[in-house]
N, C-alpha and C positions, 0 to 999 in steps of 0.2 A: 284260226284267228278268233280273239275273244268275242262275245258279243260288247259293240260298242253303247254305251249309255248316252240317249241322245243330251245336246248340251243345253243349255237357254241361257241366254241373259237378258240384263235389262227390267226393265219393273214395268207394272200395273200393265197398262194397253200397247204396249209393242210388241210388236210381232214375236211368235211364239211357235218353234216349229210344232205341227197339228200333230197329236198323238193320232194314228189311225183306228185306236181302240177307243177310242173317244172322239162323241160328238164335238164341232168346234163350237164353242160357246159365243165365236164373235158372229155367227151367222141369227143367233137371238135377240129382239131390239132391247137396247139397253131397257125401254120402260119395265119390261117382261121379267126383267130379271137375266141372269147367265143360265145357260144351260147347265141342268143337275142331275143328271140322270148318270149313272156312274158305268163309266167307260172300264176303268182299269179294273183287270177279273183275276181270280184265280179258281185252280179246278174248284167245282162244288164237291167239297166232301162234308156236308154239315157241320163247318167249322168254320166260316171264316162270311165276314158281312161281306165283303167283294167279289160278288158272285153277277154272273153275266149279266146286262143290261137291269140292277138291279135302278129302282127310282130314290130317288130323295125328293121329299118334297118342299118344292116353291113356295111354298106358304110358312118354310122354316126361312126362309133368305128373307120373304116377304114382312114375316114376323121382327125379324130383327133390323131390318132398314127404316122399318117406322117406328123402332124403339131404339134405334141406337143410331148415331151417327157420329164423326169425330168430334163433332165441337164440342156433342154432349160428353164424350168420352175424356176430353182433355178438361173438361169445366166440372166434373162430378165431382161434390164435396165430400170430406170425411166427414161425416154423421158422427157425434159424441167422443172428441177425443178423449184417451181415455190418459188417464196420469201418468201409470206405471211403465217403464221397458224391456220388465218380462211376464209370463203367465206361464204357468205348468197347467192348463186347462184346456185343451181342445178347443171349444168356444169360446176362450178368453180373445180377448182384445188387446193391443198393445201402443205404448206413444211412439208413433216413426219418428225417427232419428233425424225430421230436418231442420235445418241450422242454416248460415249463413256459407260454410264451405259446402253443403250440398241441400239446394233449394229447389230441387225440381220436383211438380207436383206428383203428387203420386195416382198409382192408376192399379189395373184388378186387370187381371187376366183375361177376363173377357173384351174388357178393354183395349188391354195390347194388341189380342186376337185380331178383334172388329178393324182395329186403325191398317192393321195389313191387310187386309181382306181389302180395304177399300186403295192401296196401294197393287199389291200383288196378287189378287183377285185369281188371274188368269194365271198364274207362272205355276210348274212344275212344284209341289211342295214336299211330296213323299215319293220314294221308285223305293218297289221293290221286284224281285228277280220272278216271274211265274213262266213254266216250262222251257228253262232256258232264254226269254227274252227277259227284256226291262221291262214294267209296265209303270206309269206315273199318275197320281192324286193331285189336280189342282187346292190351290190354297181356297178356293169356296167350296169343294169337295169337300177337304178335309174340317172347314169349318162343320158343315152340315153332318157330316159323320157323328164329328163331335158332340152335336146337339141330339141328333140322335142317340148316340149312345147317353149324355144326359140324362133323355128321358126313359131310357130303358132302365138305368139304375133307381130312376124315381119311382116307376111302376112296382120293379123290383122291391122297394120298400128304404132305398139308402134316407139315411135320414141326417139332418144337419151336423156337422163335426163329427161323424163319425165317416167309418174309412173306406176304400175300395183298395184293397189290395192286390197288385201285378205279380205274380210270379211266373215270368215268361222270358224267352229272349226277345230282343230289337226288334219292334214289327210297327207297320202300322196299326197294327190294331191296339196295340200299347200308348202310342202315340193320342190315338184318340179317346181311347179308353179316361186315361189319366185326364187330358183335358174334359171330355165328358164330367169326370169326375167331379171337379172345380167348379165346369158349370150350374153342377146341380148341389151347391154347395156344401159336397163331400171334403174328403180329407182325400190326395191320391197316396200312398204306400207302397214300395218296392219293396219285392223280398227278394235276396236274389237268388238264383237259379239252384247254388250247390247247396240250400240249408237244408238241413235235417228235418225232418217233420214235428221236431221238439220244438225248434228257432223257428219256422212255422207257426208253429202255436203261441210260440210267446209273442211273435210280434202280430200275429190279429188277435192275441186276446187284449194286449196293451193299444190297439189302435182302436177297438172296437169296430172291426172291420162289418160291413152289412154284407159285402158282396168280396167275392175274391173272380178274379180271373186269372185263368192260366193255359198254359200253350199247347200242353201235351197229355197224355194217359198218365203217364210217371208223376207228374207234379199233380195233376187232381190226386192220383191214390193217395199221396202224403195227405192233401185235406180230407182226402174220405177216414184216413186216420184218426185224425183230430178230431174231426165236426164237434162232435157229442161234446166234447171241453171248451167250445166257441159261441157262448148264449147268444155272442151278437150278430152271428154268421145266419143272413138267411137264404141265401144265391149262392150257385159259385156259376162262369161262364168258362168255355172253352173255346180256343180260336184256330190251334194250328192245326191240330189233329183232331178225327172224329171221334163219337162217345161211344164207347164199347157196348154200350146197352142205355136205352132209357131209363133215367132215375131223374127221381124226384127233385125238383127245384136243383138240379144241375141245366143249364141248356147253352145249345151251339151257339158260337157268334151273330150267327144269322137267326136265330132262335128270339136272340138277346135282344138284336135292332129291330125286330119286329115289334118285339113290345111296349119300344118306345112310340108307334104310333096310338098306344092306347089313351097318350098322354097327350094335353093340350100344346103348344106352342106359348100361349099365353102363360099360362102355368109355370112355366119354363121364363119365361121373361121377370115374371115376378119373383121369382127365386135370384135369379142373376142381377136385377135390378135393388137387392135388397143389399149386395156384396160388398165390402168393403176393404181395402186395402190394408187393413191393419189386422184383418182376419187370417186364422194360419187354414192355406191350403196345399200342405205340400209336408211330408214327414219322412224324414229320410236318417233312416237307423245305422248308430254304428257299427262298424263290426263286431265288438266287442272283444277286440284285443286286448283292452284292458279290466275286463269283466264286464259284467252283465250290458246288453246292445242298452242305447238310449235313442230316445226317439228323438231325432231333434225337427224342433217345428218351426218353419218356414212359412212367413206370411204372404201375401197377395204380394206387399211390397218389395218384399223380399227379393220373390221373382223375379217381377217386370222391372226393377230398377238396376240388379245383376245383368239380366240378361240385355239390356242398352249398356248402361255404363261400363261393366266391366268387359263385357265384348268388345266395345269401342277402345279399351285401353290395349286390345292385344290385337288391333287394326284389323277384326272386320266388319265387311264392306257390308252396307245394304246392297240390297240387288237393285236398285236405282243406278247405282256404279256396276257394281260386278257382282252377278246372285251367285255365291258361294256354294259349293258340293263340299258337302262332307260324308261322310263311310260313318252310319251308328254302329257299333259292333261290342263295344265296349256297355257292363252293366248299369244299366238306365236307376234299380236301385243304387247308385252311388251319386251323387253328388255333383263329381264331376262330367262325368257322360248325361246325365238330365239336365245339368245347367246348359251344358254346350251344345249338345243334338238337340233335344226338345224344347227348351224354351226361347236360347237363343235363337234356333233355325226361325221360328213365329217371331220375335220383334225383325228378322231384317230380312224375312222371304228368301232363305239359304231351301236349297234344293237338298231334303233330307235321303242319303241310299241305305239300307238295310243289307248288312251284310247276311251272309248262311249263318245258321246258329253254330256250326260247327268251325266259326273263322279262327278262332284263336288257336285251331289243331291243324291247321296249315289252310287254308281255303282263305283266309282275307288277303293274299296276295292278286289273288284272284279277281276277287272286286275292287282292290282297287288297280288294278290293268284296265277293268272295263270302268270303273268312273271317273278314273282318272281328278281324283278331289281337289279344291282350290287351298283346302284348310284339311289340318288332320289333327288328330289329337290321339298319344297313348300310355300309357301308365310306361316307366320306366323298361319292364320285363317284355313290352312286347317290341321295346325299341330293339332292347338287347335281342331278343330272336330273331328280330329281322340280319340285324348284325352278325352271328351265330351262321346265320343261311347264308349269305354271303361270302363269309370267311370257309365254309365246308365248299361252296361252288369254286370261291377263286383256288383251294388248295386242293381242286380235282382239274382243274383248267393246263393245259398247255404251258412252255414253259416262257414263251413270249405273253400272251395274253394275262398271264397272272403280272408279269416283272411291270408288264404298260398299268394295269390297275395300281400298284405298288407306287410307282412313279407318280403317275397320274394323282393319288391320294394324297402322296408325301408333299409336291409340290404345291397341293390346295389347298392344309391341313398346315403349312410354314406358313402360308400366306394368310390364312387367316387369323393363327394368332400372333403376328405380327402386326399384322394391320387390321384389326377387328370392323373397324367402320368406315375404312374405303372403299368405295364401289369403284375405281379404280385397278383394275385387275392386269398384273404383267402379262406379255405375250405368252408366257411358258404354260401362267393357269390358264389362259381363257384358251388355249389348243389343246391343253390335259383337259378341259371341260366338252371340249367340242367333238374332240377325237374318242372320251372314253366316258368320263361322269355322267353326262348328259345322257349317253345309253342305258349308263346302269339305273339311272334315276327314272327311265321309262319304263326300265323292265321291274319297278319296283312299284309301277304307277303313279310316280309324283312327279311325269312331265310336266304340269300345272301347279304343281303344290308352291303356294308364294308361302305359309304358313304352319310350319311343325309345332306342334306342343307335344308337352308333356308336366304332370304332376303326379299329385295323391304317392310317391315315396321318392328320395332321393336316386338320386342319377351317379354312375360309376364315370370318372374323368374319364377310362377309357373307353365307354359307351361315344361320351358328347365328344371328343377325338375322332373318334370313328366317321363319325357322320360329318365336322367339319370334312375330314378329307374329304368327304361323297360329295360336299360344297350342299350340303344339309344343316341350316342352323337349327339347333333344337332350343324352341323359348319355353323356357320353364314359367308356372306362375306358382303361385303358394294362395293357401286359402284350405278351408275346412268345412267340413258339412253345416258346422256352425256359422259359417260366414257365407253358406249361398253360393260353397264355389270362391271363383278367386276374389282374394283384397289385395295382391298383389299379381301386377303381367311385368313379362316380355313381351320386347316387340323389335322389329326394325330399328326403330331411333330408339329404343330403350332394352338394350341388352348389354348385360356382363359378362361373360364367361361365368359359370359356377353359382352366377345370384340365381336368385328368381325375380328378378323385375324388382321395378317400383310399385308403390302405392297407387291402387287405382283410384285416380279423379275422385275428390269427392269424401274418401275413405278416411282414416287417420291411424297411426300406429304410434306408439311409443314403448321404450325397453323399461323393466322395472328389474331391480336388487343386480345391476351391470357389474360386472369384475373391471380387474384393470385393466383388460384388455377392449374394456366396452360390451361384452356380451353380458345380455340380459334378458331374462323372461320376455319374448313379445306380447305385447298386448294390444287391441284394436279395436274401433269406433267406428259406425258407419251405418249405412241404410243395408248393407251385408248383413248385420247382427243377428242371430236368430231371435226368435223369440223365447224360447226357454225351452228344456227338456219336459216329455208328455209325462206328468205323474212324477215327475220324480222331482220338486222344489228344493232337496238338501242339493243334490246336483248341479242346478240351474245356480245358486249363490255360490258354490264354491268357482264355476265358471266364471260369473257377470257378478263384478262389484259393485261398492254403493253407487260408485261414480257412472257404473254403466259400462266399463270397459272391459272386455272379453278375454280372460285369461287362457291365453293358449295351451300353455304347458310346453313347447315350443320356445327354445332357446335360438338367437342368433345375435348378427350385430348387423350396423347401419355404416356403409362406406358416407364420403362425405358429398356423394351426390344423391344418397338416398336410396341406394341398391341393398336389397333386402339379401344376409347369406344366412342360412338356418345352417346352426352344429350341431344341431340333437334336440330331443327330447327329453325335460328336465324329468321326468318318469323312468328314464333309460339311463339316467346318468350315473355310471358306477363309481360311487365311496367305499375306496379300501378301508381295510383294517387300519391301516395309519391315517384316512383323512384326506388323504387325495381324490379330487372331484377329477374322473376320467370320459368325457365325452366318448363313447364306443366308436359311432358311425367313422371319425375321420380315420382313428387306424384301420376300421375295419377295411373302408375304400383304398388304404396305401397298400394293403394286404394283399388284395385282388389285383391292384394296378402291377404291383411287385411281382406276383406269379400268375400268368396266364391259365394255369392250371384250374386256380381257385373260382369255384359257383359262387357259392358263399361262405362269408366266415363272421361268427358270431362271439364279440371279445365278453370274457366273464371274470369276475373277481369283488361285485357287490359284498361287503364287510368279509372281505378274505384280503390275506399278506401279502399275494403278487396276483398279475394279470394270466389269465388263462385264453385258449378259443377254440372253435370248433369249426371245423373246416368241412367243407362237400366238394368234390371235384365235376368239373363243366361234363355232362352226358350229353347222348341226345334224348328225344322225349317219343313216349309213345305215342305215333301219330292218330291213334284213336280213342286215348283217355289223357294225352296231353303230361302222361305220369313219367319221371325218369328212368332211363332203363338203365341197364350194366353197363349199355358199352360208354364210354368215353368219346367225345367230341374231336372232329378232326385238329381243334388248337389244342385241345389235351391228349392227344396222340401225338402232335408235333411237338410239342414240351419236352415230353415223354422221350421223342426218338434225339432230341437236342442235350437231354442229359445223363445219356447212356442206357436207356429202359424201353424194352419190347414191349411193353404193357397198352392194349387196349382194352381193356376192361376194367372197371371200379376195383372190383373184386381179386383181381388180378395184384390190383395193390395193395390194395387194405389188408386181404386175409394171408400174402407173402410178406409185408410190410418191407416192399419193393425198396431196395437200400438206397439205390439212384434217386427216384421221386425222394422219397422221404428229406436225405440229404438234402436235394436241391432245397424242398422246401423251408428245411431248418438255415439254409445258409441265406435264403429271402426271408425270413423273420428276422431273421439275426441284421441283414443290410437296413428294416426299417425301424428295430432299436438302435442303432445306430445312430437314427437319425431324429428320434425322440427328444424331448424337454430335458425328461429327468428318467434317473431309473427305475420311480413307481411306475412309470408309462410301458414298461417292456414288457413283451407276452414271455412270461417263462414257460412254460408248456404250452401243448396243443395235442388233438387229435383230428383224425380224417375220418367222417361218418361214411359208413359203408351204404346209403343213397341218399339222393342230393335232396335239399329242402322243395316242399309243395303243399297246393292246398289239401290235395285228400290228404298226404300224411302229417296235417294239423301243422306245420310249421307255418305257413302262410295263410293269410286269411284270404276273402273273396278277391280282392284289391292286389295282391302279391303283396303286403307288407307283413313284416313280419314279425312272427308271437311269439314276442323271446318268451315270456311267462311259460306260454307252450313247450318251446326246446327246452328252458330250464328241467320242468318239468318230466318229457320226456328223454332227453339223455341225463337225468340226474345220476345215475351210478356212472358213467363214463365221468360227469362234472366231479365226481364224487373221488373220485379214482385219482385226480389231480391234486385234491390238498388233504388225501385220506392222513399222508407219514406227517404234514403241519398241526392237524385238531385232534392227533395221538397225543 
């Protein structure tokens, strides 16, 4: 049996089952303060500040209750508004965005912090896994962490607007680190885990990083790399693993939070006391799919106003009604996993669990059986491999038990989209729910889950198919690192098949240079906005116009209730040789819908005479580097034995150029010309890559989206090969 994650709900002083690892804090008189002495451990291996009965001290909680309180929090004025609504400055300043459609005052991270603190004090705020149990960080814990790690960056040397750099997986000590950072009026910086020690260096030399932490031996070596090309680097800290040897101005987590007690409390007050909401604390770099990363910077308000509003837009709860679990697991440098796990869990005291670093190689099934999450969130790719596991399990299954899932799906999956928003449900689904979905949905961990998301790339119709059947809605939102995360939710009362939501509260959009069909460059307004790219001003205007409004790059239309569909990326939009403007993504999705075979397929024909693509077929993946292997997926072995072909391996096909598959495939090309506009729209050729796209082999970036510029690049003589006998 799994280990169970205990649960809580409810906010601020209601009962709270007692961690036994941890002193109860309600046995302390309130005048005293809560008890801070930190309960939740893991083994000491000179890495990590949650080490047995370590203290925090009372005179940091003390500190901040006579300097902060909510009313001061909700009344603290912006000091010196400033004109402009962008800065490529690190310490620039910027005019927040409020207006009459969004009027609410603004506030600073510390701010937000303090108001939960004085709500959810006492409730669970971080669990993470140590020797096989759970162990949990109340929310005055994990303030105090914060403050300490704070001051250990200040002793360290961090100095205003410049950065502290993360490169680690999901922990708490990430968690606090970053807010730490903020505190002490740093920048926080995520690098994420798979970059090179080159992309390393460029992004803490462009952040001016003072301090970097990191999780492992591997990810320090990368900085022991670099150092010497980092003037502004004078720390680096380690948290998960120990340090192979002493050196210089490297030190353990617990090394780190020691030396925050060198530093005043007060000290620490006046720095956070100075903060302003229109200040950028938070930079969050793009992949740089399309050249060189930007750093885009995100202000105080940025924040705390995303993380209310546009949380509320995709209905979650504070913990006052029902304290939310979610599973972090996903890259906290991205955007959307730090809006959603860290910032958001702090405005509404959601119970944050830290999955193993190794979740996305099979092990996040795991944690979530044992937390069983209220809300989840995952990029496209990791829906689909959930989906992928199931379709290998139900097609190794008995001959009864697979036909009941079959049924069971089919019957839930008519019913939904026929009746998309009645909770009204016929006897047939609510007994396929009871007798089958309902189990698979335990065994998947979302016996609780009221809330799926998913963003950051499009979704395959047969993905969000899939999970209707499992009686899984998956709500899409839209939004960009630029925007703080989503400017657009799904939700419950706000869902379309295939949108992404509406406009969150507050926000604005409008389409510019629309065709006739209505689709037009999105564009969008709001307290989301960033503040501007770091250093790089030609960037930042080509973004944000005179008017202020953010040019996406981001093509869609607006149904006439205001549901938001994206058709591409005006960057990706292929113009033939004759002039036809060809959105890729929608054939590329009829492509994959068409043949179950197909992983991905990438449509090409930018200033060429007809359309071309390049195909990878479904494998499965190594379960210890996550990479695709030869063999072929149980739905592309059942393809396979459906169109007369023995072939379980990639290889098997590509290098025989298997007459069966190939045929099928060209006679599914040929069904979705067919069903095309016109005939610039038809793929004339195609080719099947002999291994399927990923991040080590540079097709995909951190995120799973993907580099065409890359595949161009790298299969150019195969791209090459298809209009060789046209440019004779």
């Amino acid at each position: 049996m799994p280990t169970q994650m205990p649960q809580s709900s409810g906010a601020g002083r209601s009962t709270l089952p007692r961690d036994p690892s941890m002193p109860d804090s309600r046995e302390v008189p309130q005048e005293s303060g809560p008890d801070t002495s930190m309960g939740a451990t893991r083994e000491n291996v000179g890495s990590s500040s949650l080490t047995d009965r370590q203290t925090l001290h009372k005179e940091s909680l003390r500190h901040a209750r006579e300097n902060w309180s909510p009313e001061k929090a909700k009344d603290a004025p912006l000091d010196s508004p400033e004109e402009t609504l962008w800065t490529c400055r690190a310490d620039g300043r910027v005019r927040l965005r409020i207006d009459s459609s969004c009027p609410q005052p603004p506030c600073t991270v510390h701010q937000m912090f303090y108001q939960a603190l004085d709500k959810y004090g006492k409730l669970s705020a971080l669990g993470f896994k140590h020797q096989g149990k759970w162990e949990r960080i109340s929310y005055f814990q994990y303030y105090l962490l914060s403050r300490k790690a704070a001051k250990g960056f200040l002793k360290l040397g961090l100095e205003r607007a410049h950065s502290v750099a993360i490169l680690g997986f999901n922990s708490p000590e990430w968690f606090y680190s970053a807010v730490g950072t903020v505190f002490a009026g740093g920048i926080v910086t995520g690098i994420y885990t798979t970059s090179t020690p080159e992309a390393c260096q460029f992004i803490a030399h462009d952040c001016r990083a003072n301090v970097i932490v990191v999780d492992t031996q591997k990810q320090l070596e990368k900085i022991l790399k670099i150092w010497k090309q980092l003037p502004h680097l004078k720390a680096v800290v380690i948290y998960r693993e120990p340090l192979p040897e002493k050196m210089d101005n490297v030190f353990t987590m617990e090394e780190f939070m020691d030396l925050g007690n060198e530093v005043s409390e007060a000290a620490l007050d006046t720095i956070i006391s100075a903060q302003q909401p229109n200040q950028c604390c938070a930079l969050v770099y793009t992949s740089g799919t399309t050249g060189t990363p930007k750093g885009v910077m995100l202000s105080q308000d940025n924040i705390t106003w995303t993380a209310r509003y546009g949380s509320q837009a995709g209905d979650i709860q504070p913990a006052e009604v029902q304290q939310e679990v979610v599973v972090s697991y996903l890259p906290l440098s991205h955007i959307a996993a730090q809006i959603y796990d860290l910032w958001t869990g702090i405005q509404w005291g959601a119970q944050v669990c830290f999955a193993e670093p190794d979740a996305l190689k099979g092990s996040l099934i795991n944690t979530l059986r044992e937390v069983e999450p209220t809300s989840h969130m995952g990029v496209p790719r990791v829906w689909e491999k959930i989906m992928e596991r199931i379709q290998e399990v139900t097609a190794q299954s008995g001959f009864i038990r697979r036909k009941m899932l079959l049924w069971a799906m089919s019957v839930t999956l008519e019913q939904n989209l026929s009746c998309p928003d009645s909770d009204l449900k016929p006897f047939t689904t609510r007994l396929a729910d009871y007798l089958v979905l309902g189990k698979v949905r335990q065994a998947l961990g979302f016996a609780r889950c009221q809330k799926s998301f998913y963003g950051a790339a499009p979704m395959t119709a047969e993905t969000q198919h899939f999970f209707l059947g499992l009686n899984i809605r998956l709500y899409a939102g839209y939004g960009l690192s630029e925007t703080s995360g989503p400017h657009f939710m799904s939700s419950h009362d706000n869902y379309r098949l295939y949108s992404s939501g509406k406009v969150v509260p507050g926000c604005q959009v409008k389409l510019v240079n629309e065709d006739m069909e209505g689709t037009g460059e999105i564009c969008l307004w709001g307290r989301t906005i960033f503040m501007g790219y770091l250093n790089m001003e030609d960037k930042t205007c080509e973004a944000i116009d005179a008017e202020g409004w953010l040019h996406t790059g981001d093509s869609g239309h607006l149904d006439t209730d205001g549901f938001l569909y994206i058709t591409g990326r005006l960057k990706e939009l292929i113009i033939t040789a004759g002039g036809e403007n060809v959105p890729p993504v929608p054939i590329e999705e009829a492509v994959k819908m068409e043949l179950p075979i197909i992983s991905n397929a990438m449509l090409i024909g930018d200033q060429q005479k007809f359309l071309t693509m390049l195909l990878t077929l479904k494998c499965t993946l190594d379960p210890d580097t996550s990479d695709p292997t030869d063999n072929l997926s149980e739905q592309a072995v059942e393809f396979c034995q459906r169109v007369g072909s023995r072939a379980t391996t990639v290889s098997e096909i590509v290098g025989k150029k298997d007459e069966a598959v190939y045929q099928a495939i060209e006679a599914g090309i040929q069904r979705i010309n067919q069903k095309a506009a016109a005939r610039p729209y038809h793929i004339q050729k195609w080719a099947i890559l002999e291994r399927d796209f990923s991040i080590s082999g540079g097709e995909f970036g951190p995120t799973m989206k993907l580099r065409r510029l890359a595949v161009l690049e790298k299969y150019k003589d195969i791209i090459g090969s298809f209009y060789q006998l046209q440019n004779k």
